[in-house]
C-alpha positions in Angstrom: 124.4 121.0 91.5 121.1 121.2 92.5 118.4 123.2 92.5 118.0 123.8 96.0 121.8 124.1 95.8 121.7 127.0 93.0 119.3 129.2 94.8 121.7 129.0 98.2 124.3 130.0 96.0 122.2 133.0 94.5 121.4 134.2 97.9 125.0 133.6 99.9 126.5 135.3 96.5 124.5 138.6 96.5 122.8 138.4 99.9 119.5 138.2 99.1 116.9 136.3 101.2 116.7 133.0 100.3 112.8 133.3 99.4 114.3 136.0 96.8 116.7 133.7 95.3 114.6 131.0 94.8 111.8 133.6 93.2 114.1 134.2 91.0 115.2 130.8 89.7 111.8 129.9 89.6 111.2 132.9 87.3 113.9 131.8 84.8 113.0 128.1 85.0 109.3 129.2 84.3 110.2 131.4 81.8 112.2 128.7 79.9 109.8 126.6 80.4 107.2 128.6 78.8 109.3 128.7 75.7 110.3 125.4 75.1 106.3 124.5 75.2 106.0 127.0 72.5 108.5 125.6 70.4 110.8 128.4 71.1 114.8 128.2 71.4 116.5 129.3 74.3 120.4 130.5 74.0 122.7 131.4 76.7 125.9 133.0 74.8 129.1 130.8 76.0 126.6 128.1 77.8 124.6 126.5 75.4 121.3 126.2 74.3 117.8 124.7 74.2 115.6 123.8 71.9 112.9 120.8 71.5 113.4 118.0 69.7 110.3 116.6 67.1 110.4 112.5 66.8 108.3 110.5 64.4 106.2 107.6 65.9 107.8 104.0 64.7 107.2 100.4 65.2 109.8 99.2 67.9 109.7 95.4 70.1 109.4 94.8 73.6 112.5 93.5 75.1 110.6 90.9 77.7 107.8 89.6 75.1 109.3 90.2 71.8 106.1 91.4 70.2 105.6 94.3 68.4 104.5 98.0 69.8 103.7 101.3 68.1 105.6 103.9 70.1 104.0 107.2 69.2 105.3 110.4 67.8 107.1 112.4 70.5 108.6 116.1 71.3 111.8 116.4 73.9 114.0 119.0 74.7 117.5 119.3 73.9 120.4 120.8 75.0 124.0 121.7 72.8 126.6 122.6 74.9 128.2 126.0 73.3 132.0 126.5 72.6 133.2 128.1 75.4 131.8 126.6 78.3 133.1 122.7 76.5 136.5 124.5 76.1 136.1 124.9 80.1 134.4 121.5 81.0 137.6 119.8 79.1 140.5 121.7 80.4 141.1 124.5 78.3 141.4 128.4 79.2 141.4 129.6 75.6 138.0 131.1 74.8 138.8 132.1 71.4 136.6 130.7 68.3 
């Protein structure tokens, strides 16, 4: 699913305006956004959450010249999938812990 997708679903779903919809996934994306930046985590109760990532530089090789290259330190975020929407993904209607 797409973005574009999501907020067409927002709007046919609780028929809003389509500039509506997509105000208001903007707003959440922004505001998740925001948080990750600040280190923040973000959890969504039976979907998952967010959180970022800290990775120490190290010394790694490039593939094509086989010489060395410092790859520096780095921050991403990540995403764990929470119990009940995996139980879903794979199949199964129990939602119990």
């Amino acid at each position: 699913m797409t973005k574009s997708e999501l907020i067409s679903l927002i709007a046919t779903q609780r028929s809003l305006p389509r500039a509506t919809a997509e105000e208001v996934v903007n707003l959440i994306f922004d505001g998740m956004k925001s948080a990750l930046c600040h280190g923040e985590r973000i959890e969504i109760r039976g979907f998952g959450s967010f959180r970022v990532r800290r990775y120490d530089g190290y010394v790694g090789r490039n593939p094509k010249t086989n010489s060395l290259i410092q790859v520096r330190p780095k921050v991403l975020p990540v995403f764990k999938v929470g119990k009940t929407l995996r139980r879903r993904v794979n199949g199964s209607s129990a939602d119990t812990n």
